[in-house]
Steps between C-alpha positions, in 0.01 A plus 500: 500500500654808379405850788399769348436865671180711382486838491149691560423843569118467524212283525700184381276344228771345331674414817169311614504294151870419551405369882211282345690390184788368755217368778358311188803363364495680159793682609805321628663710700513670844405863580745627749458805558263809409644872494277754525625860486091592650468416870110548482466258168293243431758270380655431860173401632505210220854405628417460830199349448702252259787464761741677234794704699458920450780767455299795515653857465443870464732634224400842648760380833781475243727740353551306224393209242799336591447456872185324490611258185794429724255376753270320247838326363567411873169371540520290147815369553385339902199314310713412184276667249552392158215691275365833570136576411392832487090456557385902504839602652480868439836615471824426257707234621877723576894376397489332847244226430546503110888411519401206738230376314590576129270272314295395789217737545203524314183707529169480349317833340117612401620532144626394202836686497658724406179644466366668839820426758493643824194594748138472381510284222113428441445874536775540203371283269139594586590888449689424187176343334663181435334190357751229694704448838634184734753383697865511454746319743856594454847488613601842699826739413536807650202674287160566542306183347791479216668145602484203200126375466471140629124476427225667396081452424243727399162621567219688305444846622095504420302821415347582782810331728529676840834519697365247762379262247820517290686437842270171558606385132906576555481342873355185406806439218735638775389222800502215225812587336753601750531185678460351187833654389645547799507095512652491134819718610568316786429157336814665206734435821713801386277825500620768195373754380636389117167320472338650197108610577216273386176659439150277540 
């Protein structure tokens, strides 16, 4: 069983279909730790009720990006964390963690990129009239939803689509193909991010 280390900064949607895919079996691995850079989220009440170990943190109580990665790579290198999975992490992984884990961490966004990267994706696409979204899991460099594409599916954006509707759509790819993928890389036994995209 290969530990890997989720990163939320919210409610934990994707988090919570990581802990069932692993409860079920469908993903072989063990979830050792959960960072969340939110002391009041969501996501750490799924942990605990999981039995998952927490780092929680305030970036606000550091001067820097580095300090806190240096704690996060403390706390990843005590449980032997082998993948990182960014599940509505809300900030860009720094030098710290990305020199540690070159090739190793992978995220999962509301669109098909590069169209609509950063915050708000639905509302993007929505406010840009277009006819098509979905889900895009990638590896993560030091941009902003710019790492190579492992994966990505789509969704119809209907005429009368609303941003909570569209959001019901994208989250229903996201909890079935995250694990999904997530089981793939660590099935590879060497995670890279040289893995050309495939696109269902």
């Amino acid at each position: 069983m290969k530990n890997i280390a989720v990163f939320a900064s919210g409610n934990g949607s994707n988090f919570k279909a990581i802990i069932d895919a692993v409860q079920s079996g469908e993903l072989e691995a063990t979830i050792a730790l959960l960072i969340c850079d939110k002391p009041g989220a969501y996501a750490i009440e799924r942990a605990n009720a999981a039995g998952i170990p927490t780092f929680i943190f305030n970036p606000r109580d550091y001067q820097l990006k580095e300090d806190y990665e240096k704690k996060i790579l403390h706390k990843l290198t005590k449980v032997g964390a082998e993948l990182l999975v960014l599940a509505g992490y809300m900030r860009l992984i720094g030098p710290t963690l990305l020199t540690e884990f070159q090739g190793r961490i992978v995220n999962i966004h509301p669109s098909l990129l590069p169209s609509f990267p950063g915050k708000d994706a639905i509302g993007q696409a929505l406010a840009a009239g277009a006819k098509e979204s979905g889900v895009t899991i990638h590896f993560v460099d030091e941009g902003m939803d710019t790492g190579p594409i492992i994966v990505q599916e789509s969704v119809s954006i209907d005429e009368n689509e609303t941003k909570k509707s569209l959001q019901r759509k994208i989250q229903t790819i996201e909890h079935r193909l995250y694990p999904s993928m997530l089981n793939t890389l660590l099935a590879r036994g060497e995670i890279t991010s040289d893995k050309k995209a495939r696109t269902y």
